[in-house]
C-alpha positions as CSV (number, residue, x, y, z in Angstrom):
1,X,-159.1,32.8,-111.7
2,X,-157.2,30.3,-109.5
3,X,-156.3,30.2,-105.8
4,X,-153.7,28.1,-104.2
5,X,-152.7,27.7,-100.5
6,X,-152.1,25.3,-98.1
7,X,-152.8,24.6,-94.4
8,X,-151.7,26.2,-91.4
9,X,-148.4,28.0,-90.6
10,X,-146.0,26.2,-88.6
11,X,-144.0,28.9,-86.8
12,X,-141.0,26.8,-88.0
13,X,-141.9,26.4,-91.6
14,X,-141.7,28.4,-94.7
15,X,-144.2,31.1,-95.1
16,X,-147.8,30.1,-96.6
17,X,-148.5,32.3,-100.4
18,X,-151.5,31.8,-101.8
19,X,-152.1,33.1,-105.3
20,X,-155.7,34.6,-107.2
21,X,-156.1,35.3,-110.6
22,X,-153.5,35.0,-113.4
23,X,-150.6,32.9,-114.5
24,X,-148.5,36.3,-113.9
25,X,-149.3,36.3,-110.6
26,X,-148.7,32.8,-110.0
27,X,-145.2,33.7,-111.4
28,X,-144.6,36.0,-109.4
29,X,-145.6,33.8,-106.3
30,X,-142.3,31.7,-107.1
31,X,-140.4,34.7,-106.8
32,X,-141.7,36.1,-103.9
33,X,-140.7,32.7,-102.4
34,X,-137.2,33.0,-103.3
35,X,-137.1,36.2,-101.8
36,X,-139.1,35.5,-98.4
37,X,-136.8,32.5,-97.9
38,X,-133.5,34.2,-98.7
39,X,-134.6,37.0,-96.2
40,X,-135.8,34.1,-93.3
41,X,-139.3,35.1,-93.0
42,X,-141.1,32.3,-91.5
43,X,-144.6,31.9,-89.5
44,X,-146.2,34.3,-92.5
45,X,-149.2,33.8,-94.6
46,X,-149.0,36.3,-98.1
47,X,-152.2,36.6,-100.7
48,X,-151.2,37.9,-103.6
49,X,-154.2,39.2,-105.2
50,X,-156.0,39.9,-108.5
51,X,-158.3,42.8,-109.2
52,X,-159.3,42.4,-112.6
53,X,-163.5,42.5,-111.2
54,X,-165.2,43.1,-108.2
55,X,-165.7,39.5,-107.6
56,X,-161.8,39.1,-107.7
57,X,-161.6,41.7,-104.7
58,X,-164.7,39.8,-102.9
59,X,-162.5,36.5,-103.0
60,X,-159.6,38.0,-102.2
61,X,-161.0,39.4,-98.8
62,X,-162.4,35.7,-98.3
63,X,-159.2,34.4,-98.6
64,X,-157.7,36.6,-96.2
65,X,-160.7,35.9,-93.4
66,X,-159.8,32.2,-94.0
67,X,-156.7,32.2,-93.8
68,X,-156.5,34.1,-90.8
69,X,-158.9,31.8,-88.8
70,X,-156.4,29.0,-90.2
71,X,-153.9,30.6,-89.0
72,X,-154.1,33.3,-86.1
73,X,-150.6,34.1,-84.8
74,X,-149.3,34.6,-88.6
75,X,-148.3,37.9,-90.2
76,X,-150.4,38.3,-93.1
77,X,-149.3,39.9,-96.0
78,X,-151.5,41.5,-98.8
79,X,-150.0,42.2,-102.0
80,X,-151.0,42.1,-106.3
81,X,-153.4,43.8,-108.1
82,X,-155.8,44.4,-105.5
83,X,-153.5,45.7,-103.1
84,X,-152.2,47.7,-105.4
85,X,-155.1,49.8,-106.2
86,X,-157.1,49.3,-103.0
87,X,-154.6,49.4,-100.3
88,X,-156.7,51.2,-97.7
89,X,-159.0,48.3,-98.2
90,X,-156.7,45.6,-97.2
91,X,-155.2,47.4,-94.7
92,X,-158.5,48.6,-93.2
93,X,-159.5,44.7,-92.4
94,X,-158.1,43.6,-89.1
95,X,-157.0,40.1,-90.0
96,X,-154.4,42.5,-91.9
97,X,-150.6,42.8,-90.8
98,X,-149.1,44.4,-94.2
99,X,-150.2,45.3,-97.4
100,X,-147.3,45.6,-99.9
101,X,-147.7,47.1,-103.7
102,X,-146.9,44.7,-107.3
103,X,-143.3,46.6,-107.3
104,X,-142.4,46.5,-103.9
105,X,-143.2,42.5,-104.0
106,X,-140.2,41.8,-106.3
107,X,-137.7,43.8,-103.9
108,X,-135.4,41.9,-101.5
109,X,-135.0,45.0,-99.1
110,X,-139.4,44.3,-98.8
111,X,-139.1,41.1,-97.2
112,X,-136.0,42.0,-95.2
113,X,-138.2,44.5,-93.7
114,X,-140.8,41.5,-92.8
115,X,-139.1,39.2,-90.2
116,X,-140.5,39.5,-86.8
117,X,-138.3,42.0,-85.6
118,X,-139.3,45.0,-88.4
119,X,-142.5,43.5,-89.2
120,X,-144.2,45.9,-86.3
121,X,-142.0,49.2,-86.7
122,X,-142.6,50.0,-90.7
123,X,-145.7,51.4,-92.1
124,X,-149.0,49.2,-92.4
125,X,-149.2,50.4,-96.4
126,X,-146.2,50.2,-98.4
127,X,-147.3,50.9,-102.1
128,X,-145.8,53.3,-104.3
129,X,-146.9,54.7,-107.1
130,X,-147.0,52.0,-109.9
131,X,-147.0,54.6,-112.6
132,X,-143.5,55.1,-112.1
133,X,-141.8,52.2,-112.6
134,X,-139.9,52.2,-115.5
135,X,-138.5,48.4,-115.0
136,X,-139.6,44.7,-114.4
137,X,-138.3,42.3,-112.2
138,X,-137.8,39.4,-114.6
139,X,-134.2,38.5,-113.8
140,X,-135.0,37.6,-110.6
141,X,-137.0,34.2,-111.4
142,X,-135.3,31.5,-112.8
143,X,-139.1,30.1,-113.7
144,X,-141.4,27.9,-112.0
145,X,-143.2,24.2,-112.7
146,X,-141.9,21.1,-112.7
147,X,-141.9,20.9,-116.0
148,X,-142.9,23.8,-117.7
149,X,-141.0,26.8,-117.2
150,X,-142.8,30.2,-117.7
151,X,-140.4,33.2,-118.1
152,X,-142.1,36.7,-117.7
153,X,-140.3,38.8,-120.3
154,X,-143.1,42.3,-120.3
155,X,-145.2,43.7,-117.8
156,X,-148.0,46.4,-117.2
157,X,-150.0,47.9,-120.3
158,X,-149.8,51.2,-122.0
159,X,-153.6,50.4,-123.3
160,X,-156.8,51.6,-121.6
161,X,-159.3,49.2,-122.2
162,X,-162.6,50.6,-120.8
163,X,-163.4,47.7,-118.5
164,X,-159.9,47.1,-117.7
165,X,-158.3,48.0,-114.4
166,X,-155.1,46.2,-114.8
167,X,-152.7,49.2,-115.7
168,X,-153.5,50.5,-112.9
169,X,-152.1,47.6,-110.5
170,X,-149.2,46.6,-112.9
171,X,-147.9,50.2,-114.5
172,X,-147.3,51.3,-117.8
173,X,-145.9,48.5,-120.6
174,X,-141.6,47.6,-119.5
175,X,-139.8,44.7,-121.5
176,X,-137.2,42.4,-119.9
177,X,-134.1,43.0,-122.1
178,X,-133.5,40.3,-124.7
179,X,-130.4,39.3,-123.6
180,X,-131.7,38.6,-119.7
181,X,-134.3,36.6,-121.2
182,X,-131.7,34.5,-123.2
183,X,-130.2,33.8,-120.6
184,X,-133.0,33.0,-118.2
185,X,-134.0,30.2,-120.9
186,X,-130.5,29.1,-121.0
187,X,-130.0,28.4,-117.8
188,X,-134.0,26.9,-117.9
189,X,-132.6,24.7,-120.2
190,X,-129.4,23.4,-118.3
191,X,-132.0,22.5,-115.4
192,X,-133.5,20.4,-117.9
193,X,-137.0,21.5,-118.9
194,X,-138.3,21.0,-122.0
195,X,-140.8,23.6,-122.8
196,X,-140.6,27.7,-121.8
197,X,-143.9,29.4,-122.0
198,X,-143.4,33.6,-122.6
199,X,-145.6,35.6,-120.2
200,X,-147.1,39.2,-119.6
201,X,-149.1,41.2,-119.2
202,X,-149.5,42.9,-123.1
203,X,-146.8,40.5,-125.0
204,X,-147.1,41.9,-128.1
205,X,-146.2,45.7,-126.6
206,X,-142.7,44.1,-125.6
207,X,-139.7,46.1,-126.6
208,X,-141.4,49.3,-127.4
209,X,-139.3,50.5,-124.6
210,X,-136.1,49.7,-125.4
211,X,-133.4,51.3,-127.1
212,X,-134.5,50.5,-131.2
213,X,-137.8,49.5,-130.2
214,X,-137.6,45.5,-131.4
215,X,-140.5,43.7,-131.7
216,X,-142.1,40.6,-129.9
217,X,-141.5,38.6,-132.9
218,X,-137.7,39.8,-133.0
219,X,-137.3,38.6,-129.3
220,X,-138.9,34.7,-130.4
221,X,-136.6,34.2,-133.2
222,X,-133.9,35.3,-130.9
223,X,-134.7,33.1,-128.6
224,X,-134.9,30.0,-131.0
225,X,-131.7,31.1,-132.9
226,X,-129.6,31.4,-129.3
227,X,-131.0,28.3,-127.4
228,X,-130.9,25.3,-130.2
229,X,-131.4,23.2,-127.1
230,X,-134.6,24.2,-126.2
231,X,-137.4,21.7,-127.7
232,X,-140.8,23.3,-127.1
233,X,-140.9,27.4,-126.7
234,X,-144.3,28.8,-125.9
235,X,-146.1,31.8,-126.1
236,X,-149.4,32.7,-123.5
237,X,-152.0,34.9,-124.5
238,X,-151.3,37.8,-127.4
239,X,-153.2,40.8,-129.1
240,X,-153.1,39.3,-132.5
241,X,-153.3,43.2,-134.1
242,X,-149.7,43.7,-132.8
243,X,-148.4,40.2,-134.5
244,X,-145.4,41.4,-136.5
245,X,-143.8,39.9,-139.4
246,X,-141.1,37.8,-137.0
247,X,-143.7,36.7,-135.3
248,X,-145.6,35.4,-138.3
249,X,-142.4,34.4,-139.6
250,X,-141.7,32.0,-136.6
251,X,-145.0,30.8,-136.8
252,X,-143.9,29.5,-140.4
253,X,-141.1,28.4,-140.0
254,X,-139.9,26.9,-136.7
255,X,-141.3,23.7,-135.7
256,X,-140.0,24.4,-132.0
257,X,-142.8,27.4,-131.7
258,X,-145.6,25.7,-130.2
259,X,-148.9,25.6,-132.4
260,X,-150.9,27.5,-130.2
261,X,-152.2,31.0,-129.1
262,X,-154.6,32.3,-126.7
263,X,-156.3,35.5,-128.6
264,X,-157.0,38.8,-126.4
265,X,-160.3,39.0,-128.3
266,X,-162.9,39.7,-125.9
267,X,-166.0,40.8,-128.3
268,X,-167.2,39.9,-131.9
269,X,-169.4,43.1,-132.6
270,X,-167.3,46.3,-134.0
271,X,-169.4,48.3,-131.7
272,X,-168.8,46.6,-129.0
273,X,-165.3,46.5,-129.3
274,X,-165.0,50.0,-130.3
275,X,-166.9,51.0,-126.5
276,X,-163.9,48.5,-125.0
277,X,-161.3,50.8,-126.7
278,X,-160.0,47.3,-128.1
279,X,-157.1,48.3,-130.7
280,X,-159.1,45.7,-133.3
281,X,-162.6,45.1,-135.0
282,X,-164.3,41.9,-135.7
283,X,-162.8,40.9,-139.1
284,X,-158.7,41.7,-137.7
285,X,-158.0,38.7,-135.7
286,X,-160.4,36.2,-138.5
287,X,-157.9,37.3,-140.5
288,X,-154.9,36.3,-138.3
289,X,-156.3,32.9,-137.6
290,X,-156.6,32.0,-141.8
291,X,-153.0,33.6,-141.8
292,X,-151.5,31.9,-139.3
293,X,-153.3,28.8,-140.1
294,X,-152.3,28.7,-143.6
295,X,-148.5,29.1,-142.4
296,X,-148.9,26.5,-139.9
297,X,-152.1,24.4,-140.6
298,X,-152.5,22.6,-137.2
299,X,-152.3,25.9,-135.5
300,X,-155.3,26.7,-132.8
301,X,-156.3,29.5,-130.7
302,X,-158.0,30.0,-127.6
303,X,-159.5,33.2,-126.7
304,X,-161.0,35.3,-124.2
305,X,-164.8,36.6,-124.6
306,X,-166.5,38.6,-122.1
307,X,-170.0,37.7,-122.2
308,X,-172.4,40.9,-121.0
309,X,-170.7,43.9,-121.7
310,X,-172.2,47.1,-121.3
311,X,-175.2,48.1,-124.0
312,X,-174.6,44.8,-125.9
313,X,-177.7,43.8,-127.3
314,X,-178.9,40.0,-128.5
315,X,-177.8,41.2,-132.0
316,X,-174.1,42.5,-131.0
317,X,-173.9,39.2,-128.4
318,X,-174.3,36.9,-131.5
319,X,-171.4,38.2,-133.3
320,X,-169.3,37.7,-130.4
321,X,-170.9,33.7,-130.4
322,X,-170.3,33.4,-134.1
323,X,-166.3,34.1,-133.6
324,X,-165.9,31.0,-132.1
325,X,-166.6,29.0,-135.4
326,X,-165.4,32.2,-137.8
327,X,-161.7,32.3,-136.1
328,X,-161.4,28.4,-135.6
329,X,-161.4,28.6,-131.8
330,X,-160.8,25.8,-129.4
331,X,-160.1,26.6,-126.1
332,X,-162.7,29.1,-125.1
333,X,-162.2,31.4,-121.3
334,X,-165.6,33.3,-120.8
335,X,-166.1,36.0,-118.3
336,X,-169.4,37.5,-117.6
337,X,-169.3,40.9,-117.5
338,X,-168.7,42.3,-114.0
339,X,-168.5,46.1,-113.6
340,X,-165.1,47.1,-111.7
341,X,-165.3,50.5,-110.0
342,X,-162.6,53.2,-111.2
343,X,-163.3,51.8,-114.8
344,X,-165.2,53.6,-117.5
345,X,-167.3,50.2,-118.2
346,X,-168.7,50.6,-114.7
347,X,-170.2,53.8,-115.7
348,X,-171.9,52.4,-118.9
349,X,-175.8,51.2,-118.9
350,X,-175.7,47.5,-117.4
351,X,-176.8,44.4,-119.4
352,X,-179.0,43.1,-116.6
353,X,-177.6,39.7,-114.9
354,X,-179.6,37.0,-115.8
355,X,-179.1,38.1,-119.6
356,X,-175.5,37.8,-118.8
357,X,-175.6,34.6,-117.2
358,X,-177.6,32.9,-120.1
359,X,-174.8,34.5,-122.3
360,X,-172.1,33.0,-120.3
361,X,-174.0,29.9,-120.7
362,X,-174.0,29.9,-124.6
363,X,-170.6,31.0,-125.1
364,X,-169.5,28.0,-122.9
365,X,-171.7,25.6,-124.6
366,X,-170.5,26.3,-128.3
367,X,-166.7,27.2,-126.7
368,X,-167.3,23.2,-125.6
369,X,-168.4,21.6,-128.7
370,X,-165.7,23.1,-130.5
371,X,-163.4,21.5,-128.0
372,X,-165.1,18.2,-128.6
373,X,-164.5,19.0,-132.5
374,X,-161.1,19.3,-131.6
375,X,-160.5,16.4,-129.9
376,X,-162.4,14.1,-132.0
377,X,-160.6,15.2,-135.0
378,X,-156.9,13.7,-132.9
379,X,-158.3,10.1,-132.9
380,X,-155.5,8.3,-135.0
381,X,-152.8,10.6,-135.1
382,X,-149.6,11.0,-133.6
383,X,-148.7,13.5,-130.9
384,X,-145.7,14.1,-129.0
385,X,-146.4,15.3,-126.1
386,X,-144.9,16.7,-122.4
387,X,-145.6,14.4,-119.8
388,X,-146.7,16.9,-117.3
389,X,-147.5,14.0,-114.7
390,X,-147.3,10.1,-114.8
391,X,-150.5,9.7,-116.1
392,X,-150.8,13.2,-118.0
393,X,-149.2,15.6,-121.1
394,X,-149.8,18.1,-123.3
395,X,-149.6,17.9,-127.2
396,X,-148.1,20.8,-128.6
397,X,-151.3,22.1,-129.0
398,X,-152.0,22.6,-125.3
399,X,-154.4,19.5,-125.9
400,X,-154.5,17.3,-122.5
401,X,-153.7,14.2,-122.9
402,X,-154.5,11.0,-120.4
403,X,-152.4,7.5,-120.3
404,X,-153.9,4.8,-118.5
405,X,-150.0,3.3,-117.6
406,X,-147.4,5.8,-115.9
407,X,-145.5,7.8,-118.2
408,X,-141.5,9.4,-117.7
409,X,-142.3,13.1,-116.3
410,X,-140.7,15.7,-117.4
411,X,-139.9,13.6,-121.6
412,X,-141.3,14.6,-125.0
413,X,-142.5,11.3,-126.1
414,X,-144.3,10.3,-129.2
415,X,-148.0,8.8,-128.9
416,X,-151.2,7.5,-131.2
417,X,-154.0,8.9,-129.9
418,X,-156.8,6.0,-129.0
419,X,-159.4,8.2,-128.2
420,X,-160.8,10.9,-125.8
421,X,-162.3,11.2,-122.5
422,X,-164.8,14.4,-121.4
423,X,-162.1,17.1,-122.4
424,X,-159.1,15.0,-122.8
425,X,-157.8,13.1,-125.5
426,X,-156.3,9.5,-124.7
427,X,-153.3,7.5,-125.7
């Protein structure tokens, strides 16, 4: 989870977003920018929320009490996940102006209704029913970062995953059509940046709503056939089960597909995964990794493991620890298991939390020495690599990389690596 914000709010400035949880949200932040500034809003403070545990909704209501110390005289706006399914919450807490829903964010005629003027004459809650959207917002950002863009091409999830409360705030699975995401990239392009990562919420369920039902691998190779310019496309985290043969195909064959992939794994034990209502068992995505690894041998994942999970046992915990060394895994994000009301987890008999935390703990530890095995295994090789900052990049395995002169932002430049420093490789 991340949060951003800055400062006060000058009554003459632009409004103050801060952002929890994921890098869909943080997305979407950009665009609600766009939108709050075309529509003048100004002396304004907006959260934009996660819910995926109860801690997420515990921070999110810190947030709000600090920022509204920070800044008293402010509207202050609620909206994401959080608000989404909790908006009595929200609106119940008195530091609370309005508390808007995930599709009302991405509408211009929303923060229209915000400026001074309207902000005290329409209703405190203005959330809709999420289940009926049938269409994302995509074409409204033109990306974010200053020198990666990320394009959201999918959002919501048609899956119910039993500790999962995310459909809920983002709606069933909707796909960006192809063609607006071409273009999107184009134009990404023509700004000048380098590298487009592809974001969502359940990539690999992307065009199952659209007239022939393409597949997430159709919409990559499209997007490398269309944009020759483009030098570095990107893909953020997938449910390897749904890889199809475009995708695997891509993987193979175009050296502009980044080698890297964040796995929606979550568990190890079949049991386990089985009381999740994941769509895999434990053997599916080992078998990805030596696929996709034998197409593309520096290929490496990172993953998601929650650490904890209802009724998981020492036994059915040491599967999930194993994965790390029998899918090749890198780049390791562990969550300990944290029931979230209005989920059928929550309801399941409670691993008790020190057991969890020790988990945690474990996971981490072996998630970093296979980092370390990662980066040691670099020393002597070239890279080419995005110079995110003057004295930072990225290899095109996601590996950061530090320079002790200043580098060109924004350029793909070639580099030995010399060595490596805590969780960074040098050059």
């Amino acid at each position: 989870m991340s949060s951003t914000a800055s400062g006060a709010a000058d009554p003459m400035s632009t409004p103050i977003f801060s952002t929890l949880g994921c890098r869909l949200n943080a997305y979407e932040t950009e665009a609600m920018k766009e939108l709050a500034t075309a529509a003048g809003l100004d002396n304004a403070v907006i959260v934009n929320t996660c819910a995926v545990t109860s801690e997420a909704v515990r921070k999110a209501k810190q947030e709000i009490r600090k920022l509204r110390r920070q800044n008293p005289e402010a509207a202050l706006i609620v909206t994401g996940c959080a608000a989404q399914v909790e908006p009595e919450t929200f609106a119940a807490m008195p530091e609370v102006t309005r508390v808007i829903g995930n599709s009302e964010k991405m509408r211009p005629e929303t923060w229209a209704a915000m400026t001074p003027d309207l902000i005290g004459r329409t209703e405190p809650i203005m959330v809709d029913d999420i289940m009926s959207v049938t269409e994302t917002a995509g074409h409204l950002i033109d990306g974010f970062g200053r020198h990666r863009a990320y394009v959201q091409v999918q959002n919501g999830c048609d899956h119910r995953c039993t500790f999962c409360i995310i459909p809920y705030g983002r709606g069933n699975s909707r796909s960006v059509p192809a063609g607006v995401v071409v273009d999107q990239i184009k134009r990404l392009v023509d700004k000048g940046f380098n590298e487009v990562v592809l974001t969502g919420v359940d990539l690999t369920s992307w065009g199952a709503d659209l007239p022939g039902t393409p597949r997430f691998g159709d919409l990559v190779m499209r997007i490398l056939r269309l944009v020759p310019d483009l030098p570095r496309l990107r893909i953020s985290s997938i449910d390897s089960i749904e890889a199809d043969e475009n995708l695997m195909q891509a993987i193979a064959t175009e050296p502009r597909l980044m080698p890297h992939l964040h796995l929606s794994l979550q568990h190890g034990d079949d049991l386990i995964l089985k009381r999740m209502k994941r769509r895999h068992l434990r053997d599916d995505p080992i078998r990805f990794a030596e696929e996709a690894r034998r197409l593309r041998p520096e290929m490496t994942f990172g993953a998601d493991i929650i650490a904890g999970f209802p009724t998981e046992t020492e036994a059915h915990f040491e599967n999930s620890l194993k994965l790390v060394e029998d899918c090749g895994l890198t780049f390791l994000h562990v969550f300990p298991f944290s029931p979230r009301p209005g989920t059928p987890a929550a309801r399941m008999p409670q691993v008790k939390g020190p057991a969890i935390k020790e988990r945690a703990a474990r996971l981490r530890s072996a998630g970093d020495a296979a980092l370390q095995k990662h980066l040691s295994a670099q020393i002597g090789k070239p890279h080419r690599i995005l110079i995110e900052n003057p004295r930072m990049g990225r290899t095109e395995q996601f590996t950061e990389v530090a320079f002790a002169a200043d580098q060109p932002e924004g350029q793909i430049l070639t580099a030995t690596i010399l060595g490596m420093a805590g969780q960074q490789l040098t050059a």
